[in-house]
N, C-alpha and C positions, 0 to 999 in steps of 0.2 A: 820885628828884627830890622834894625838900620843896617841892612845886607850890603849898602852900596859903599856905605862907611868900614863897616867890617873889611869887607873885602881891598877895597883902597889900603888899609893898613897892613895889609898881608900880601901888598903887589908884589915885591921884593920878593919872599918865600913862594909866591904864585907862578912867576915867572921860573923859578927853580922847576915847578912842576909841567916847564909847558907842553915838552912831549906829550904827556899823559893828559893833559888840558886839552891839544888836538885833538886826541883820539877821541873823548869823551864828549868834546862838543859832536865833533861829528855824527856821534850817534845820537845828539839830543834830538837833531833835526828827525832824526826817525823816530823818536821814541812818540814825536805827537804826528804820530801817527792815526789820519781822522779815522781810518779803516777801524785800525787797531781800540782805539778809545771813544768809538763813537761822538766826535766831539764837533760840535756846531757852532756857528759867527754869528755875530750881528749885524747891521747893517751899516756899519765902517769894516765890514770883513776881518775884526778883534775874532780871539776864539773866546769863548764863554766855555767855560769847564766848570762839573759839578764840584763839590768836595769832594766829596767820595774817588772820584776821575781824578783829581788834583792828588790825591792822599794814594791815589793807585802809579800814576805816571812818576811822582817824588820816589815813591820806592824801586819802582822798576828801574831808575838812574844812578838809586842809589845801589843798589844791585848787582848794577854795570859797575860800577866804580871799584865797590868790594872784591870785584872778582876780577880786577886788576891787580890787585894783591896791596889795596891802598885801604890805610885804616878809615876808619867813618868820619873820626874827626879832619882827616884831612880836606873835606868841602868846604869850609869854610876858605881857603887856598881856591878852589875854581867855582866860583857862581855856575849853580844849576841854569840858569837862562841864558848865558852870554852866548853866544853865536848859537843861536838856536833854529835861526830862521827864520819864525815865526810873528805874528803880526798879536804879539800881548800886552794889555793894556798894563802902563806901572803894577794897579793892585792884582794883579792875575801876578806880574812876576813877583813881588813880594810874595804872594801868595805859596806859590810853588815853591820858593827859597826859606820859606819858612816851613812845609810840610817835608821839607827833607831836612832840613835840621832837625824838626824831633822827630824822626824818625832814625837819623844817625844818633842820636840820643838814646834812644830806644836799645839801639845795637848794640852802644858801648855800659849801657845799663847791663842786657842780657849777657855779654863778656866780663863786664865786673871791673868796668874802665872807669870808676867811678869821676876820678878828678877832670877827666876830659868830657864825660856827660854832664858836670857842670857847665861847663864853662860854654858846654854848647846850648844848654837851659836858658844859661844867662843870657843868650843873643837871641832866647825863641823870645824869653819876658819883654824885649825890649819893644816887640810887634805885636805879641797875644794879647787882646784883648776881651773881656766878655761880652761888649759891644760891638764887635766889627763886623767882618766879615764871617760866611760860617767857618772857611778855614784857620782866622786867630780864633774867636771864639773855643774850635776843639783843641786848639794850641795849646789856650789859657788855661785846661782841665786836663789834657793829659800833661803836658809840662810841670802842673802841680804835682800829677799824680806821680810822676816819675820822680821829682824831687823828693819826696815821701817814700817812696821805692829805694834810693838811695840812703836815706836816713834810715829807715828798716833795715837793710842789708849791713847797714856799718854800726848797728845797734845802738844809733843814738835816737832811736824809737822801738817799745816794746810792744809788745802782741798782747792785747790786755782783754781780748776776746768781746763780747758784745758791746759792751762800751764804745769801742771803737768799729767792729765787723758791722752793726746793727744797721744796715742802710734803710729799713721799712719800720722806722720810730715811731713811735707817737706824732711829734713833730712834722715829720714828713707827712704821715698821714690827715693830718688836719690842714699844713697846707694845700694839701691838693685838694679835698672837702671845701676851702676856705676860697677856694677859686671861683666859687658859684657866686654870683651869677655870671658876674664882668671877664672874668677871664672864659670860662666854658662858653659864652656868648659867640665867642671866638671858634670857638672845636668844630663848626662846621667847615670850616673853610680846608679842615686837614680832611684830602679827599681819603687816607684812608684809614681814619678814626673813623669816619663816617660809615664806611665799606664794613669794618668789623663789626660796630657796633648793630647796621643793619642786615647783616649775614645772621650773626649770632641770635638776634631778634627772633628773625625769621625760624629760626634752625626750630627755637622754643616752640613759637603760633606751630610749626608743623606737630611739633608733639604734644601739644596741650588744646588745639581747637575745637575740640569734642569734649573737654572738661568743664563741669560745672561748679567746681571748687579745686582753685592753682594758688600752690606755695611757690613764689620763684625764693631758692636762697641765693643771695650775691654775698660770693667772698669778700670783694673789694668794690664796693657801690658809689663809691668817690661822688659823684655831684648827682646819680639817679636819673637822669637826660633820659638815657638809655630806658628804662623802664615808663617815659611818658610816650615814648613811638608804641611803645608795648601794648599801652592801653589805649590811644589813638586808633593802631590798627582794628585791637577788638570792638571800639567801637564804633567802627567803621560797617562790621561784617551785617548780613541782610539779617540772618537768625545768629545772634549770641545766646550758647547756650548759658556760660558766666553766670554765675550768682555770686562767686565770693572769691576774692581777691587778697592773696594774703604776699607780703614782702618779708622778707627776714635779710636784715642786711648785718654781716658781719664785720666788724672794727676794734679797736681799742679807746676809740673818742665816742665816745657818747654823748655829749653834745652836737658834736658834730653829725652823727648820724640822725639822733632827731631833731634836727636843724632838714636834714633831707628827709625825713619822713612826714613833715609838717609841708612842706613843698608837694610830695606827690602826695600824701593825704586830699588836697585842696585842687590839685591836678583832676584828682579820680572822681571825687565830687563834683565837679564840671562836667568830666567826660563821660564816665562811666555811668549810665543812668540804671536803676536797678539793680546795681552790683554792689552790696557790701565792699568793704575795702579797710585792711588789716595791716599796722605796718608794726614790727615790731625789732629791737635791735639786739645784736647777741654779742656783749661787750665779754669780748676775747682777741689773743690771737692766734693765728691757723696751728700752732703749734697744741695747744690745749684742748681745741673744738671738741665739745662732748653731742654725741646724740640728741639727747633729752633737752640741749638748749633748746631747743626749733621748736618744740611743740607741735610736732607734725600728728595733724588728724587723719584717722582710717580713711577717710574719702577722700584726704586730699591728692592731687597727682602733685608732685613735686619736681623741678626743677633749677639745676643749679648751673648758675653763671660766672662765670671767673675771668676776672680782666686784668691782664697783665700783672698778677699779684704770685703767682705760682714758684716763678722762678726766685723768689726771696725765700722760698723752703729748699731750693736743690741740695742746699749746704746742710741740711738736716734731713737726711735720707729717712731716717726711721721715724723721725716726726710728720715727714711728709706721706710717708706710708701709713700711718698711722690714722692721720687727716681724712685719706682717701678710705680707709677702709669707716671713717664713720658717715662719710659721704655714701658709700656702699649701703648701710644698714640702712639709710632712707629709703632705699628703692626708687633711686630719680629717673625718671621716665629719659633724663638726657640729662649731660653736663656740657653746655659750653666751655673749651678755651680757650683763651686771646694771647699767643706770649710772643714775645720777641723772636724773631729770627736770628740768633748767632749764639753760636759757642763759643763762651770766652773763658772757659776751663779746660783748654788743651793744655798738654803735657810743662808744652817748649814756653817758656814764656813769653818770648817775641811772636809767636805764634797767636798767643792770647791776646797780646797787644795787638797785634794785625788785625786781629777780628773785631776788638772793642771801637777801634781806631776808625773802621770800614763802617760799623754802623752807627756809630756817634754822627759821624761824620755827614751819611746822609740822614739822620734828625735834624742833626743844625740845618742843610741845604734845606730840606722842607720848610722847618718855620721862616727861614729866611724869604725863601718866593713870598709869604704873605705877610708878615712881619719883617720888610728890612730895614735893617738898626737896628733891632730892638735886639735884648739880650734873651739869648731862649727860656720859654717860659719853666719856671722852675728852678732855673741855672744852679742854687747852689745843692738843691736835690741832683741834678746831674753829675756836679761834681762832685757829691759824695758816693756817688753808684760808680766812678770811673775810680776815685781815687782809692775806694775799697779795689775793686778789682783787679788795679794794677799795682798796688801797694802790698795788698797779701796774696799774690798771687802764688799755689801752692802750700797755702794753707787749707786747711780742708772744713774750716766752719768760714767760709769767706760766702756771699750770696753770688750767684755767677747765672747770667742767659744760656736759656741749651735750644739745642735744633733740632727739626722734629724726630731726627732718632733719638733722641736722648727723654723726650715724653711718649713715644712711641713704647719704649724700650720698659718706663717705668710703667705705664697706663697697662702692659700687656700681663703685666705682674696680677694683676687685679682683672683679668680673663672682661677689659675693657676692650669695646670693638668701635673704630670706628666707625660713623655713620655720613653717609650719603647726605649732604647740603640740598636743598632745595634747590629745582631750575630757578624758579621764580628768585633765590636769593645770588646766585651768578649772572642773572638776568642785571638785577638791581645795581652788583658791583658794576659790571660791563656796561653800563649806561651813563652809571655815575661817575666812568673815568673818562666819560668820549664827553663831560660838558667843556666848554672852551678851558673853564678857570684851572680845567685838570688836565687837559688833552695833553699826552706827551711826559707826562709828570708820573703819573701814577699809571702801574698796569697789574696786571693780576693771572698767578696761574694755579693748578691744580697741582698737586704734590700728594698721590693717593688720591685721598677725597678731601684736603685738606685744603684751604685756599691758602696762597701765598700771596703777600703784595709788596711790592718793589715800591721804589721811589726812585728817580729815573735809572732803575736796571739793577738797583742794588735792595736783596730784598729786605724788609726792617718788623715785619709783622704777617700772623700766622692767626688765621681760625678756621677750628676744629672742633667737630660733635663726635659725643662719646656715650654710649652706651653700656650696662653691667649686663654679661651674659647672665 
């Protein structure tokens, strides 16, 4: 957004506002408030603000302003930073003048103000980019997604059902398979993809250490990392009882999955010594899943892992239910799951927005600490999970993130009980977030027995062991 030029063009009507412009600076200076937003300098004493804190302080002004009884499009009239007080570098203030622009965008979307949510679109484009900063970057995607919201709404776009709802395609699914090796190379550095992935691990070895023939099934086995810690640790152990090793990984690319079965095949025959090793693929998707795909033997103990693939069934309730009761008939000694932390299927729409808004937001700030410049990994997979989201919001085959009452809620259906995590696996997270590269970034807490993990303060991801009474 050229916010300096904008605004220049609208001195004349700005100064009409200036009562209203005093008032509302003066309470900028409090709104960055360090108590209030936990917000830290650098060492020219600048403030540094997450996205998420940027996307949170833009709404709380914007908030202020509304409840002046002054419409949303009217900011463009008084710059969110002028008289603020504060010591912020140009891109913080673009920054911020751009996170309340779509978000007064957002408002005059959820009012139905269609012509003035353009136009306030038009000045987010001018600044979003997919390359910048994390706050154009989420600009660039919900800005899209909202313009698609407004073509929806005014039915010069129709509801054409998976066609267009379908966020977990084929496509998508092979790019993220397609990631391996050079992008996944990379996944260590996210401290808490790390943290799940070795939670989740853990959670398994507790329930399968004493077995001498394991099926892990993986719903969504994307690049297989995660199942070489798996076999690392067992073959670490003084006595493996282990004899046979079987993987059943579920997709719709089948190349792709025996692209990663040819990986850990060659993995386990290095590691694994005396341990048969079975990889096999079950080309479906979760909507279909029959029993008898698995081939699950009497002796096997079985084991199923699910990595952030769950909530693309929430929009199919009785497919989803359906899933789980054939996951039931295996008799899995335990199910891991990995999903998102946020609900983005409340009622209100701006509400939905808020929350997709809030965790988009710190994804982009994570990849950004370790990748800055680059465009987040996946970008147009992002922005087709945002622009479903906020595009058919209120539609009821749309795919949507739930919080943990909402798998709580369905898991209890199915007389599923939580289980108890490992010390040793809280142990692991809590170490892994005091290394320097993480210190401060990443923390982690308990929700039930569930672990939750922040990314600074804002939580983005959730694992959970589950048990079939």
């Amino acid at each position: 957004m050229a916010s300096s030029s904008s605004h220049a063009r609208n001195k004349k009507k700005a100064n009409q506002c200036s009562d209203h412009a005093e008032g509302r600076h003066g309470s900028l200076g409090q709104g960055l408030n360090e108590s209030s937003f936990q917000l830290s300098r650098d060492t020219s004493g600048s403030l540094v603000l997450s996205a998420p804190t940027i996307m949170k302080i833009a709404k709380q002004r914007l908030l202020n302003h509304i409840s002046q009884k002054f419409d949303p499009y009217s900011i463009i009239f008084n710059p969110l930073t002028a008289n603020s007080g504060q010591e912020m570098s140009p891109e913080l203030v673009q920054d911020l003048d751009l996170a309340e622009l779509l978000q007064a965008s957002a408002q005059l979307v959820a009012t139905r103000t269609f012509d003035r949510a353009r136009k306030l679109l038009s000045l987010c484009n001018q600044s979003a980019s997919a390359t910048g900063t994390p706050v154009q970057k989420i600009v660039y995607y919900f800005t899209d997604a909202l313009q698609h919201r407004i073509d929806r709404e005014m039915g010069k776009m129709l509801f054409t059902g998976e066609e267009d709802i379908e966020v977990y395609s084929i496509e998508i699914e092979e790019f993220i398979m397609d990631l391996e090796p050079a992008e996944f190379a990379k996944r260590p550095l996210y401290a808490y993809r790390q943290a799940t992935k070795f939670t989740g691990i853990q959670a398994i070895l507790d329930c399968t250490i004493t077995a001498k023939r394991v099926h892990l099934i993986d719903l969504a086995i994307k690049s297989g990392s995660h199942w070489t810690t798996f076999m690392q640790v067992v073959a670490a152990l003084d006595k493996c009882p282990l004899e046979h090793l079987k993987i059943s990984a579920v997709g719709r690319s089948k190349r792709m999955m025996e692209d990663v079965g040819r990986r850990l095949s060659a993995f386990a025959a290095e590691t694994l010594v005396n341990v048969s090793f079975c990889f096999k693929t079950v080309v479906s998707d979760l909507k279909n899943l029959k029993a008898d795909s698995f081939d699950v033997e009497v002796d096997e103990v079985v084991a199923f892992y699910s990595d952030t693939v769950l909530w693309t069934m929430l929009a199919w309730p009785n497919e989803l239910e359906s899933m789980i009761e054939v996951i039931r008939s295996l008799n899995p000694c335990i199910m891991v799951v990995i999903e998102a932390v946020a609900n983005t299927n409340l009622p209100k729409f701006i509400d939905s927005f808020d929350e997709s808004l809030t965790y988009f937001s710190a994804v982009a700030d994570c990849f950004d600490v370790y990748h800055k410049g680059v465009a987040i990994s996946g970008g147009v997979y992002i922005q087709k999970i945002i622009r479903n989201m906020i595009t058919y919001h209120g539609e009821e085959t749309v795919p949507r993130y739930g919080n943990a009452q909402v798998w709580r809620d369905l898991f209890s259906k199915f007389h599923m009980v939580e289980t108890e995590l490992s010390h040793s696996s809280l142990c692991q997270a809590s170490l892994l977030f005091e290394l320097p590269k993480f210190r401060g970034l990443c923390t982690f807490e308990l929700d039930g027995k569930w672990i939750v993990i922040s990314w600074k303060g804002t939580p983005i991801i959730s694992v959970s062991a589950w048990k079939f009474q």
